[in-house]
LUMBAPA-340738 format. One line per 8 residues: number of its first residue (from 1); for each residue x, y, z of C-alpha. Coordinates in steps of 0.2 Angstrom, whole numbers. Layout:
// LUMBAPA-340738
NUM) X,Y,Z  ... .
//
This chain:
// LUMBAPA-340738
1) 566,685,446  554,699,451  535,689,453  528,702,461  515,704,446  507,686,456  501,694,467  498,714,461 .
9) 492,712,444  476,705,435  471,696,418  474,710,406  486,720,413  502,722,404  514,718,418  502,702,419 .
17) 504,697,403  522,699,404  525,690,417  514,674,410  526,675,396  538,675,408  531,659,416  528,650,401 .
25) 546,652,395  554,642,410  540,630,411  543,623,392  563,624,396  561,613,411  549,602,407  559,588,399 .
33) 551,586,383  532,582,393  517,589,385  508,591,398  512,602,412  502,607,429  493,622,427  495,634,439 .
41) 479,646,436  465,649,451  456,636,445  466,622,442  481,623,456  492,612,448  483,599,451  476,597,433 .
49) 489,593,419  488,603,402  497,607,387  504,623,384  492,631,375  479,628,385  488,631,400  490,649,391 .
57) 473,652,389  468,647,407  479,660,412  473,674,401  454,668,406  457,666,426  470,674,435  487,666,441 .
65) 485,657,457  495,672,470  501,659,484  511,648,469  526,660,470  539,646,472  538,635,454  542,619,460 .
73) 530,611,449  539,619,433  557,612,437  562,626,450  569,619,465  567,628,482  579,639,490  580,646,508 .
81) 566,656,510  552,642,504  553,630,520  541,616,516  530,614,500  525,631,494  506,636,500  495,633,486 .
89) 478,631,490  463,644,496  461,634,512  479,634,518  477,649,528  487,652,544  476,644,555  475,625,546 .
97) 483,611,559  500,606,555  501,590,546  487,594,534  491,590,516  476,589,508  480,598,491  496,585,491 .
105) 485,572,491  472,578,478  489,581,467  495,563,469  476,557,466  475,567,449  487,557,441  476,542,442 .
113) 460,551,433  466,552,416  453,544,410  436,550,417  444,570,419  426,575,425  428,564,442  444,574,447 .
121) 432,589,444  420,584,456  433,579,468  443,594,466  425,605,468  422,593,487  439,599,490  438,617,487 .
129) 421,619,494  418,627,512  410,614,521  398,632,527  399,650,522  412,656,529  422,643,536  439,642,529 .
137) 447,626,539  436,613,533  432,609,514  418,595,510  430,583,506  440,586,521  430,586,532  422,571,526 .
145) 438,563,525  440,568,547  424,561,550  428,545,542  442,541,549  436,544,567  421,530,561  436,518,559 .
153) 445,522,575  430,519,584  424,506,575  404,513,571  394,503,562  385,511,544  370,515,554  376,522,568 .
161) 386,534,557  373,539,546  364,543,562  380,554,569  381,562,551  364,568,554  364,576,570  381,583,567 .
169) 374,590,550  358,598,559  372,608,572  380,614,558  375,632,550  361,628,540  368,630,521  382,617,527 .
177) 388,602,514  390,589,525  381,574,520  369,569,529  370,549,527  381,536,526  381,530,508  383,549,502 .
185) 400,550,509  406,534,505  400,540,488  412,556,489  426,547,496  424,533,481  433,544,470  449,544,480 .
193) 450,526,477  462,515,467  449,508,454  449,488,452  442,482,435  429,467,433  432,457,418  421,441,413 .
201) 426,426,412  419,409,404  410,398,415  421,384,410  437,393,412  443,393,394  447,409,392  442,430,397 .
209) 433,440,389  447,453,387  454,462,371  450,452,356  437,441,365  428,456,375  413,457,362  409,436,363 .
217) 394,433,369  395,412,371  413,403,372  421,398,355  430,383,364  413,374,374  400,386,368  394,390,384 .
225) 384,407,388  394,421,394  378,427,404  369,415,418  355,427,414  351,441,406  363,456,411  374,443,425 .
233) 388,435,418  392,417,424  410,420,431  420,437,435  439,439,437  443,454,449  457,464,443  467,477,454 .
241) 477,486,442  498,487,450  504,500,441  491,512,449  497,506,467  515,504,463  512,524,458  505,529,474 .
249) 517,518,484  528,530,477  518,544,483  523,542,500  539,549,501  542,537,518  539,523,506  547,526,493 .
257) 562,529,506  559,509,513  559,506,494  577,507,490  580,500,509  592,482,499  604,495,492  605,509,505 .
265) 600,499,523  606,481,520  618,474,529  632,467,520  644,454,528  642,439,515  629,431,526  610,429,520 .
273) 598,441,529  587,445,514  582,439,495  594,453,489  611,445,497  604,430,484  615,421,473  596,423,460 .
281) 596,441,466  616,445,460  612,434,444  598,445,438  608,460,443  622,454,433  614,449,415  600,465,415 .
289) 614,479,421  601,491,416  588,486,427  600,482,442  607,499,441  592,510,447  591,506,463  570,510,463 .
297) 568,495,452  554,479,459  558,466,464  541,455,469  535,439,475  518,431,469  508,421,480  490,413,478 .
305) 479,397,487  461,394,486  451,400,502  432,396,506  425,414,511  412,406,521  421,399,535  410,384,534 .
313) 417,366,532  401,360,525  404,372,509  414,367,494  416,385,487  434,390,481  441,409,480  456,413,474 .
321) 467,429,479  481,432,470  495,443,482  510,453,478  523,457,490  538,468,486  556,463,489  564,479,490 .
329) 557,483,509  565,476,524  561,462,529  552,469,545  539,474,533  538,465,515  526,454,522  516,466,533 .
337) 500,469,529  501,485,522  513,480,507  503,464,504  494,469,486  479,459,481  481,461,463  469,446,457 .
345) 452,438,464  445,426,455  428,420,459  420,403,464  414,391,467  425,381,458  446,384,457  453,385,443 .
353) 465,370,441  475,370,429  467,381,419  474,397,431  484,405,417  467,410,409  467,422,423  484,427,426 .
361) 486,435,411  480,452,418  492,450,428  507,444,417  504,460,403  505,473,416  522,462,422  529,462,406 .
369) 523,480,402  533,486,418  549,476,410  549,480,396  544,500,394  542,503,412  529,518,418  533,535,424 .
377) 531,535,443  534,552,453  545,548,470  540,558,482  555,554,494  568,563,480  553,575,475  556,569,455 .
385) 549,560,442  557,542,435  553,526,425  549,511,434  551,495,431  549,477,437  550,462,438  545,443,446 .
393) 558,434,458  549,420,464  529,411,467  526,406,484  511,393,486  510,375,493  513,360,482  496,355,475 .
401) 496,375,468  516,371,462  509,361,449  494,372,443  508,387,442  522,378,434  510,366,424  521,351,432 .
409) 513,337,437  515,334,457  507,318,460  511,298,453  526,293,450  536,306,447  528,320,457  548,329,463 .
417) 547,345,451  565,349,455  572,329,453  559,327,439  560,312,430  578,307,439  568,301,454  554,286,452 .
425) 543,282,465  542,262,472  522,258,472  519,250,489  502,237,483  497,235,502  497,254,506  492,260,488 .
433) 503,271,486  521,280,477  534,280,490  551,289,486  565,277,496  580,284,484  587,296,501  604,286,499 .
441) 605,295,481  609,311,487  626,302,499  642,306,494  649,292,482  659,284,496  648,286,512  642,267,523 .
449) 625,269,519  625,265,502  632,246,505  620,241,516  604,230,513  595,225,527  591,242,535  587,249,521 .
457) 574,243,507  585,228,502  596,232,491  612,242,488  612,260,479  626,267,469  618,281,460  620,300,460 .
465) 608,310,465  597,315,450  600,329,439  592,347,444  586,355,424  592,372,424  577,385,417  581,386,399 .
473) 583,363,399  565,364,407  560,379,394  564,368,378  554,354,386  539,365,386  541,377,375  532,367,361 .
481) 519,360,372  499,367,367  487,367,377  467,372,377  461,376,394  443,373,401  438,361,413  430,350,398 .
489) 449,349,389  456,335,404  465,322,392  482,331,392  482,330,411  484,313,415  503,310,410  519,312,421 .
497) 528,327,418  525,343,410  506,348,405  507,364,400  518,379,396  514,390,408  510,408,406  526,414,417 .
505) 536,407,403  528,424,393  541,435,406  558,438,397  568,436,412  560,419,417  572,406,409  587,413,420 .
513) 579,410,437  587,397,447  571,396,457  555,399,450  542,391,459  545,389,481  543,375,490  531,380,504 .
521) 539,377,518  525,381,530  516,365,524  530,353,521  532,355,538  517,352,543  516,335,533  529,330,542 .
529) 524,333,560  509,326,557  515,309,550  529,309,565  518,314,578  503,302,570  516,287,568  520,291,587 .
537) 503,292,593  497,279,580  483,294,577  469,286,564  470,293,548  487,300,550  498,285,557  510,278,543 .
545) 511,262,552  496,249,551  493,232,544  493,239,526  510,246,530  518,230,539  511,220,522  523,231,513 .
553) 538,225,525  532,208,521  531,209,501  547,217,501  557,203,512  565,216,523  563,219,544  556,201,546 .
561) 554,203,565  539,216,560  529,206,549  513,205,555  507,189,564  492,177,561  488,172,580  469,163,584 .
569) 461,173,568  469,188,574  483,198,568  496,203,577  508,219,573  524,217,584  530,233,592  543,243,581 .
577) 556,252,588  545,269,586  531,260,594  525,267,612  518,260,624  501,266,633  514,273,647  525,281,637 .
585) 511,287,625  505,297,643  520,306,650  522,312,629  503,318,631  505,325,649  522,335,641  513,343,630 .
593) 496,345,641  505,355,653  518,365,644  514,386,645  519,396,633  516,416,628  503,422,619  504,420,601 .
601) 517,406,603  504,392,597  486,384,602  485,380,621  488,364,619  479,357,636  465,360,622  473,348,609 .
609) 478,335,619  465,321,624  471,313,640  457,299,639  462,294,620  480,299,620  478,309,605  482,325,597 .
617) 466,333,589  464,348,578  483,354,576  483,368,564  500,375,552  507,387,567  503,372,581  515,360,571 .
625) 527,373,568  527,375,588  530,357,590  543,353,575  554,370,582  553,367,602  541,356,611  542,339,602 .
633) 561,336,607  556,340,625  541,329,623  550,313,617  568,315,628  566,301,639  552,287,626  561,283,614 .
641) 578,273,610  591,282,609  595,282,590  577,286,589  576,300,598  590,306,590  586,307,572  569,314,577 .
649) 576,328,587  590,331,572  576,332,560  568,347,572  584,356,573  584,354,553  570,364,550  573,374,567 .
657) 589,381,556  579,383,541  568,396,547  583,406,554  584,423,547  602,424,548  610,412,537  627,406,537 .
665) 635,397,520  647,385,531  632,381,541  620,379,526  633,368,519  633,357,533  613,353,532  614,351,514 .
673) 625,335,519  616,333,537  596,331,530  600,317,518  609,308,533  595,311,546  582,306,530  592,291,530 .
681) 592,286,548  573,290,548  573,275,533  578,263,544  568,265,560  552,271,551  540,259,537  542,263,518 .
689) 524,269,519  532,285,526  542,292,515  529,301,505  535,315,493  532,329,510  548,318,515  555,318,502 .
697) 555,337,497  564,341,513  581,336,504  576,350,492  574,366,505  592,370,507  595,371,490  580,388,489 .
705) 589,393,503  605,397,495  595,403,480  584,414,488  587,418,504  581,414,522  562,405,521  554,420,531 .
713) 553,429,512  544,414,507  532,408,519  515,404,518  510,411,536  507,428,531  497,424,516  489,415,527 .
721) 483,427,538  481,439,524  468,428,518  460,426,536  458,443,532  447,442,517  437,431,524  429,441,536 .
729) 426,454,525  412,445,517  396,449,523  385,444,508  386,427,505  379,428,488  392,442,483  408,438,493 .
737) 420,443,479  411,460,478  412,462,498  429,459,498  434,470,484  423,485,492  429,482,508  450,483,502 .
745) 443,499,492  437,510,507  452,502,517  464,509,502  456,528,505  457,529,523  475,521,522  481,535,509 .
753) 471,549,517  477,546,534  495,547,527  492,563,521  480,572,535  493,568,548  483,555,558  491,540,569 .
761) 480,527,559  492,513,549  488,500,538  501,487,543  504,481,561  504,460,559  491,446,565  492,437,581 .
769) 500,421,575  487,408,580  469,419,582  471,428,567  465,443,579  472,461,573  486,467,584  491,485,591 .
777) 482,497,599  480,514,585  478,503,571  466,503,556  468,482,557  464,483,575  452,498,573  441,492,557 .
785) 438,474,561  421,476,566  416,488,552  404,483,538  409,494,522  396,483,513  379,484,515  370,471,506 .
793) 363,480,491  379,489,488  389,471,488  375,466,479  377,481,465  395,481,464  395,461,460  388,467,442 .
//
């Protein structure tokens, strides 16, 4: 096909006109019933999409861009003699540094100004204009874009750019565009960044002002004010809309690669590396056949706990991110911190509660949108256009934030959301509290255990373990359930059971999970390290043996040799057969005081451990985690009786398999049975007071397991960190929410601009396990730690 008129003819010209004729004929053949096409006159370089018509008159008005001789963006695919994306920019001259792909990153951003067509303009007008007269390597844009990413790598504050912008800018010829101060560019590079949408909420957490509410001005449920003062509303949920981000994950054609890694890089031998080689994973493929069969499809985890963005103890203020991690990635990167997406933050200073599916529902309508219809993404890995779609495998949070999620009530007597009402607890009057002693239950019918008396709570047990409700039996219990949120509506929360229906129930796909809501296994973990190691230790505040607890002993005529003792007006606990003695207390202190260990492994605990007391002080999550996996065996080898020891030291290699990332079924089988046994010889050394739900939910973490894969897809460790994060991105205390939301805004530009202008800076690279301190030298985590995005009167003008 002769397109020599491109380049030799002009508007007007009759070999012009023919040849535009020419054009527009394929265009409409190949555009796949699409109204819009790029149009590919001098002004717009296919970066602007328009309908025929108008794409016709652009061409008669301006003339046909002449490097756009390959029509790749009108269905033509490339031959032999187009190596690489065709040139089609007035800047990509000979002399541009390889790697520059700046018009490919305009085109992928145009897709996400549909709305406001005159801001694509004026980015489109920075990228075309010469940064001076004559140059013709660096545009406005991009040389803007340059600048601020060497600001990030060298970590300069705001005023020590502004000041670099303005000597650099005085160098320059003097009819150069460079702005000349901080705010300016930030200003420029704002339109290159994913929007995120602030929606008002009602101070008692009754409802949004969204869609049929948005026009209220006081709350129809409590009647409370919308605004705390004239123009500033009382609350504001931040939205970061997925769909946007999901599109220019896609954009990245080495993303989009990773993102079909479960169906092309997954190892497949029957053993479970990944949430793909999931029973839930296979059961979700098997009834949506259409969803399961395009290999590009989501598959996401939701996560969200309350965090105080002041780092101060003394305050009670409560923010809540809400964070999506996607599935398909390996899992070397799903929870890195480049694939984490913040998709909710809801503001302070109280947490929602209950009342959390007020704001979720954001959320959940773009979730059910990308279900249900899906949205046309552009992958830029195959170089072609598709409909995506999505869906919700699991929530990961702890167990206080299981019930605000699943509306289930975990606390009282019934507080097991998996055993539900099969599993009561026994009220201890001494201790004052539920304690869940019913670990024979879950014995096989015929096993010892279950005859005996006297080492275990007195009596014999010959009852199954209790029946695990299937999603659609816990559907039809609260299907019917109505519930009117707001922290003044609290009469429906004081029962067993389910409270509420939750908003998830809204996803079509929900009633066929096995497993809706996770365990957190992070934090069961560390319950139960701190009540062994506090038992041990007899730690205040953590021991689960006392007075109180020996009471309990008494009241329920069993292990009389421990009852406490009245002796001269004193009372005397006789030593159990956990009990230490001050000896053996110091050579398990001096274990642990002296063990070396690499960085990142844990705390140094020569800093946690009080030689003159004896004690542990201020273990964090990762520290128990150190101890439960490797040090506490060591530590108790040679204190302890023997049966003990050994039940403890079991219980370690319990959760030491738990967290392995490649799971065997035979072996998985084996702890299923192995946990209840080691739970039961833990009943009989250790005091009823000790077996508190944490204990109890242990029994329960094979069982998500085989569901949905190892526990490194689930854990709470890198939300966590991700959440560290956030923290120090506040550096307005009266406008955290709006500091961190600025803040993940400029991150998202120099993140997708760097992926495009060929430079070594990555969004990604994981936290040091204990300091939260950014790791890897080259990295924007490492390299932007110190910068302040937000100045106080931006924060401050971005919070309204």
């Amino acid at each position: 096909m002769d397109r020599s008129w491109i380049r030799n003819s002009k508007p007007g010209d009759r070999e012009y006109d023919a040849g535009v004729r020419q054009f527009i004929n394929f265009a409409v053949k190949n555009s796949g019933g699409r109204e819009k096409l790029p149009c590919p006159c001098h002004k717009c370089h296919n970066l602007l999409h328009k309908r025929v018509d108008k794409i016709l008159n652009h061409l008669t008005k301006f003339a046909f861009d002449n490097t756009y001789t390959c029509w790749i963006w009108h269905g033509e695919k490339m031959d032999e003699t187009h190596v690489g994306k065709p040139k089609n920019s007035v800047f990509e001259e000979d002399n541009v540094v390889k790697g520059d792909n700046l018009e490919d990153m305009l085109r992928v951003a145009q897709d996400e100004f549909n709305g406001d067509p005159s801001k694509f303009e004026r980015l489109l007008s920075n990228s075309e204009k010469p940064l001076y007269p004559g140059c013709k390597k660096y545009s406005r844009l991009k040389a803007i874009l340059k600048l601020y990413n060497l600001k990030a790598a060298n970590g300069l504050s705001v005023k020590g750019f502004g000041d670099f912008l303005e000597v650099f800018k005085d160098m320059l010829p003097e009819e150069n565009v460079l702005p000349k101060r901080t705010y300016e560019a930030k200003k420029t590079l704002s339109t290159m960044g994913l929007r995120y949408e602030k929606i008002h909420a009602y101070p008692n957490d009754c409802m949004l002002y969204w869609k049929e509410h948005e026009s209220l001005s006081n709350c129809p449920v409590c009647n409370a004010s919308r605004y705390k003062k004239k123009g500033v509303p009382a609350k504001v949920l931040w939205y970061f809309p997925i769909i946007l981000r999901f599109k220019r994950l896609f954009s990245n054609s080495g993303d989009a690669e990773k993102l079909t890694w479960h169906v092309n890089g997954r190892k497949k031998d029957g053993k479970l590396r990944h949430p793909a080689d999931s029973p839930q994973w296979r059961f979700i493929d098997a009834i949506y056949r259409d969803f399961s069969k395009k290999e590009r499809n989501l598959r996401l985890a939701l996560s969200t706990d309350g965090m105080n963005p002041f780092g101060s103890l003394s305050s009670t203020y409560s923010t809540w991110p809400v964070i999506l991690v996607t599935y398909n990635l390996p899992p070397s990167l799903y929870m890195k911190r480049k694939y984490m997406m913040l998709s909710l933050l809801i503001s302070g200073p109280k947490q929602p509660g209950n009342d959390i599916c007020v704001y979720l529902a954001p959320l959940i309508a773009n979730l059910k949108k990308l279900w249900e219809q899906g949205v046309e993404v552009f992958d830029a890995h195959r170089n072609e256009t598709f409909m995506l779609r999505a869906m919700l495998f699991c929530t990961i949070q702890d167990f206080s934030v299981y019930g605000n999620l699943s509306g289930y009530t975990v606390y009282g007597e019934s507080p097991c959301p998996i055993c539900e009402d099969g599993l009561k607890g026994k009220w201890l009057t001494a201790s004052k509290k539920n304690v869940f002693l019913d670990n024979r239950r879950f014995l096989p019918d015929d096993h010892p255990y279950r005859k005996r008396k006297r080492s275990f709570n007195g009596e014999q047990e010959f009852r199954g373990r209790p029946k695990v409700l299937t999603s659609e039996e816990v559907f039809k219990k609260v299907e019917h359930i109505h519930t009117t949120f707001g922290k003044k509506n609290k009469a429906s929360l004081t029962k067993q059971g389910y409270k509420k229906c939750s908003i998830f129930w809204s996803l079509p796909y929900w009633r066929h999970l096995f497993v809706r809501h996770c365990l957190d296994v992070m934090h069961i973990e560390k319950n139960v390290c701190d009540s062994l190691v506090g038992t041990l230790l007899n730690l205040n505040g953590k021991t689960k043996d006392g007075q109180n607890a020996r009471d309990d002993l008494k009241e329920m005529g069993i292990r009389n040799e421990l009852h406490p003792v009245k002796k001269n007006d004193k009372i005397y606990l006789p030593p159990a057969s956990y009990t230490l003695s001050r000896r053996e207390k110091k050579e398990f202190s001096e274990s642990l005081a002296g063990v070396k260990v690499p960085e990142g492994f844990s705390s140094n605990f020569s800093k946690l451990v009080n030689m003159e007391t004896l004690k542990l002080v201020g273990l964090k999550s990762h520290d128990c985690h150190g101890l439960m996996q490797h040090l506490l065996p060591i530590a108790i080898r040679l204190i302890l009786p023997k049966n003990v020891r050994c039940a403890i030291i079991r219980l370690c290699s319990f959760f030491h398999f738990i967290y392995s990332k490649v799971i065997d079924l035979k072996v998985l089988k084996f702890w299923e049975r192995e946990i209840v046994v080691i739970l039961c010889d833990l009943e009989m050394f250790f005091p009823p007071s000790f077996f508190d739900v944490m204990i109890h939910l242990t029994i329960h973490l094979v069982r998500e397991v085989r569901f949905c894969g190892p526990v490194h897809g689930r854990n709470q460790y890198a939300f966590e960190r991700q959440m560290k994060t956030y923290k120090g991105y506040v550096k307005n205390p009266f406008r955290p929410e709006a500091c961190i939301a600025e803040r993940l805004f400029y991150e998202e530009v120099i993140g997708f601009s760097t992926e495009y202008l060929g430079k070594s800076l990555t969004i990604g690279l994981p936290l040091s396990r204990h300091s939260g301190r950014m790791e890897g030298q080259g990295t924007i985590g490492h390299r932007i730690r110190d910068l302040k995005y937000e100045e106080w009167h931006m924060a401050h003008i971005y919070s309204f």
